[in-house]
LUMNULO-731505 format. One record per residue (C-alpha): residue in one letter; x, y, z. Coordinates in steps of 0.001 Angstrom, whole numbers, padded with zeros to 6 digits, always signed. Each point is the difference from the previous one (the first is absolute). Last residue first. Layout:
aXYZ
...
//
This chain:
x+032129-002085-011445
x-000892-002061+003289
x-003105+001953+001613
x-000400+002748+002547
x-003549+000534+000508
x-000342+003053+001540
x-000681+001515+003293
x-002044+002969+000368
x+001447+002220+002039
x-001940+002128+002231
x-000857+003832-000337
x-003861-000406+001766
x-001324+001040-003635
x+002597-002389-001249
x-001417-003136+001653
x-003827+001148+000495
x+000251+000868-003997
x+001764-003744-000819
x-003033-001629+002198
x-002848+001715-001472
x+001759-000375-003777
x+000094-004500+000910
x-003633+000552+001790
x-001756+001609-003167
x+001964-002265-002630
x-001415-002890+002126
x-003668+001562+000257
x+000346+000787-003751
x+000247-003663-000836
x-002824-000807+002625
x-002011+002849-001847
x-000139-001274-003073
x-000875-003590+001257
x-002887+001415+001586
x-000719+002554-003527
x-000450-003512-002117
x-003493-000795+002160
x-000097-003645+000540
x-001104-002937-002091
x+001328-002941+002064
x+001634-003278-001465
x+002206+001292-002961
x+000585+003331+002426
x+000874-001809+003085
x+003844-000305-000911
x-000039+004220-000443
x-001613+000054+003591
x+003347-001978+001818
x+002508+002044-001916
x-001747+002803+001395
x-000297-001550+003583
x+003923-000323-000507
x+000883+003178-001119
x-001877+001797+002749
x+001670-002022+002260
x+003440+000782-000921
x-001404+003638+000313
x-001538-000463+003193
x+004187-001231+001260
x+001248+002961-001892
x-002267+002096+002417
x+000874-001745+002554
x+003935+000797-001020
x-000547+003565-000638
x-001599+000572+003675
x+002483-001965+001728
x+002966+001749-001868
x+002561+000025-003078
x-001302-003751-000196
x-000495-001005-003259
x+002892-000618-002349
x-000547+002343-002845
x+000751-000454-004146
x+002097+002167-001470
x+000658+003238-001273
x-004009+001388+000682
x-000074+003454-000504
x-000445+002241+002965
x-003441+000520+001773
x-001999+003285-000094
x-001860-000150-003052
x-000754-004159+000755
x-002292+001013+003012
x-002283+002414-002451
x-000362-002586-002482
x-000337-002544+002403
x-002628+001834+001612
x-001715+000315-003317
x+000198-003537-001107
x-002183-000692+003446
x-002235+002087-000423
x-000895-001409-003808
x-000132-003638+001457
x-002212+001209+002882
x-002272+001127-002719
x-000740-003786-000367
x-002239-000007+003089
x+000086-003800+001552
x-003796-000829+000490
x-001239-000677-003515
x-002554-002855+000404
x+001110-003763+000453
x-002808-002592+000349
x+002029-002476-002006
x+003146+000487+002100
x-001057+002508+003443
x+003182-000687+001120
x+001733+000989-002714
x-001676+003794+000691
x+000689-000728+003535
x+003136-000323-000503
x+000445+003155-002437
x-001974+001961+003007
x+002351-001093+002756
x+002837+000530-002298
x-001067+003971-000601
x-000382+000338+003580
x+003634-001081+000980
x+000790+002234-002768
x-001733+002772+001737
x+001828-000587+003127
x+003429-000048-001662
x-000427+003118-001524
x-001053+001720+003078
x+002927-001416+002189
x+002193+001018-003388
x-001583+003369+000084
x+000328+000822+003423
x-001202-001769+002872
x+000953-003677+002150
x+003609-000490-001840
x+001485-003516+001475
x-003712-001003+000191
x-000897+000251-003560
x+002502-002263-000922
x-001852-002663+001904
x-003233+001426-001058
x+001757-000694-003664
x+000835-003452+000620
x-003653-001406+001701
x-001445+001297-003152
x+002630-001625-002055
x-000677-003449+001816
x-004040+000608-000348
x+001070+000506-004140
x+001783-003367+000181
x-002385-001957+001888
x-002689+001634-002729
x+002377-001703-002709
x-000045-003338+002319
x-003226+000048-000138
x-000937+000582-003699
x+003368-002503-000948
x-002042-003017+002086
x+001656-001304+003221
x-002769+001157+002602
x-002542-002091-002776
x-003186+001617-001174
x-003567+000346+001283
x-002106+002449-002048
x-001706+002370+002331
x+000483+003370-001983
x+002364+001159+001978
x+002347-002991+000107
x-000002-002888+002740
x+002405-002133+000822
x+000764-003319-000042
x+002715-001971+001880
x-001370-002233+002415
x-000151+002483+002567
x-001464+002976-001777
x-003626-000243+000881
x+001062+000280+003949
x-001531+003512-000078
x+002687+001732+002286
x-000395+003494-001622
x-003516+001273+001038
x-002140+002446-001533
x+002319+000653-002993
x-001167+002517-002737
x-000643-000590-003539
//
């Protein structure tokens, strides 16, 4: 589906339009999860612009591309075809794999924030977690493909080890939590 114009005026009492021409409320759970995915979008090319190249800026761009497709995908609701790739899921895995060799143990929890870059990051991550949440309380009213919400929960884990590697690979201190013993 591709926009020819974006002011359409069939929005203004509070309907909306899905993919496959169905009608639907602004304030129903399938729009307000693809709110929630278009608000993670807009979060990672946020991140992405403290970094512009190199892996993460790379990393970052294909996620970006990876939501576009999974929204589209629950876009398209009873018309849906396969548009998200679930090998992405496997890629992904493997970067953290890779990321995770070089990062210390984990002694605590950590306060976001070491830097710009790590803390938009954490803020895509937050929002990663929420548009997932958001898809899992769809599933009793939407049959969608079990690999999108896969992937949102490895999309968080992806962004928390991104941030923690662009922390200690650029030798600053990750702050921890420091809780009441």
């Amino acid at each position: 589906m591709r926009l020819s114009k974006v002011t359409t005026k069939g929005g203004d009492k509070g309907m909306t339009s899905l993919g496959d021409g169905k009608r639907v409320s602004k304030n129903s759970p399938h729009i307000k999860t693809i709110g929630l995915l278009d608000e993670l979008n807009a979060r990672l090319g946020h991140a992405s612009l403290e970094t512009q190249s190199g892996n993460i800026f790379d990393s970052l761009r294909l996620a970006q591309n990876d939501v576009f497709d999974l929204s589209g995908e629950l876009s398209l609701a009873s018309k849906a075809k396969p548009i998200f790739q679930k090998d992405r899921i496997l890629e992904i895995e493997s970067e953290i794999k890779k990321m995770n060799l070089s990062l210390p143990p984990l002694k605590e929890f950590i306060l976001p924030g070491a830097d710009e870059l790590s803390a938009r990051i954490h803020l895509a991550r937050t929002a990663c977690r929420t548009a997932e949440l958001s898809l899992f309380a769809l599933e009793e009213d939407l049959n969608f493909r079990e690999c999108l919400g896969i992937y949102l929960n490895r999309l968080s884990d992806y962004l928390f080890v991104m941030a923690r590697f662009h922390v200690t690979g650029n030798k600053l201190k990750e702050a921890e939590w420091k809780h009441q013993k």
